[in-house]
N, C-alpha and C positions, 0 to 999 in steps of 0.2 A: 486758216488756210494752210498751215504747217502741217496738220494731218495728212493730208492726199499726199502731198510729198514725203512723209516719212513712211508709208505705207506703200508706195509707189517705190521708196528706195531698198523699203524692208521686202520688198518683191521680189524687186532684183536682185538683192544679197542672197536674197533663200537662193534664188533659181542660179548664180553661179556658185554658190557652196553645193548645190547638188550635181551641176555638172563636174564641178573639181574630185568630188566625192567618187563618180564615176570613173575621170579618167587616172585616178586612184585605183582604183579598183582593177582597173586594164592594165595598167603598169604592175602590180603587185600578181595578179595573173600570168602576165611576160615572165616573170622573176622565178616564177617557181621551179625548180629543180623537174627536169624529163619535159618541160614545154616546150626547150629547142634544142639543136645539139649542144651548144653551152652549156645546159645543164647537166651531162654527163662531163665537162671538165668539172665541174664543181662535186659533184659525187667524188672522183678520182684528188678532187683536192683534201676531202674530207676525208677518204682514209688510209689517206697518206699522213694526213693529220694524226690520224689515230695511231698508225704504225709508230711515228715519232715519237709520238705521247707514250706509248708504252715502251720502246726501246730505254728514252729516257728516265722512266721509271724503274727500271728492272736496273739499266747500269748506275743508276742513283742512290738506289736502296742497297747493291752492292759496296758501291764505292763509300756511302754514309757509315754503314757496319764497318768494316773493314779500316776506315780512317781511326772510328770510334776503340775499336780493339785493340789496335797499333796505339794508340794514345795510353790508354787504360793498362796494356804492358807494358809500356813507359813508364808508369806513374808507380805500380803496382809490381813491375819486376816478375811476371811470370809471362816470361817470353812467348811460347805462341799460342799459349792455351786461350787468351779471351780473345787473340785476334779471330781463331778460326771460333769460337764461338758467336762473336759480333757478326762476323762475314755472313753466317748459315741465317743468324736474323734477319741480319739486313736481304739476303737472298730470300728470305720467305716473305719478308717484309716485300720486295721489288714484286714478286712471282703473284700478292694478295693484288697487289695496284694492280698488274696487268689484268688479273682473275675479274676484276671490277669493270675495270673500262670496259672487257671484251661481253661481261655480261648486264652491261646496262642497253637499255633499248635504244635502237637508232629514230632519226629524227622522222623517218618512213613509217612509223610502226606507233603512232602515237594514237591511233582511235582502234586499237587490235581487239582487245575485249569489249563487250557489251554488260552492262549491269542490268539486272532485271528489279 
């Protein structure tokens, strides 16, 4: 007599995992970036994001070179010759990071090609 009831219960577990599923589904649809005007703040939070990210890349890769040089003329007594060498790495070094974030693909663009 356990069977009807566990099949009875395993009925109703299916049928609310599928309506949870759905209203799963409706919420993550709400969610997506351009489905209401909130989702252009979230755009505008994103590359604002990115501006930061790469500001702080570019004055990090400076200020890293630059500490490093001044250190290394310290050490080494040739006063400004590795500073401004360190600076210009570390400047190329910042300039690569920025070159990167700006050319990796945004989060819009991810079915762009088709493979055949």
């Amino acid at each position: 007599m356990a069977e009807p009831d566990k099949n009875a219960s395993d009925s109703e577990l299916r049928a609310r995992l599928g309506s949870l599923k759905a209203a799963l589904g409706r919420a993550e649809e709400a969610e997506k970036p351009g489905a209401s005007p909130a989702g252009e703040d979230g755009a505008m939070a994103g590359a604002m994001s990115s501006g930061l990210r790469a500001a702080t890349d570019l004055a990090g890769g400076i200020i890293a070179g630059a500490l490093i040089g001044m250190l290394a003329d310290r050490w080494l007594g040739t006063s400004p010759f590795l500073l401004i060498i360190f600076l210009v790495i570390g400047a190329i070094a910042g300039l690569r990071s920025v070159y990167r974030l700006g050319s990796r693909p945004t989060s819009g663009s991810k079915g762009g090609g088709t493979k055949d």
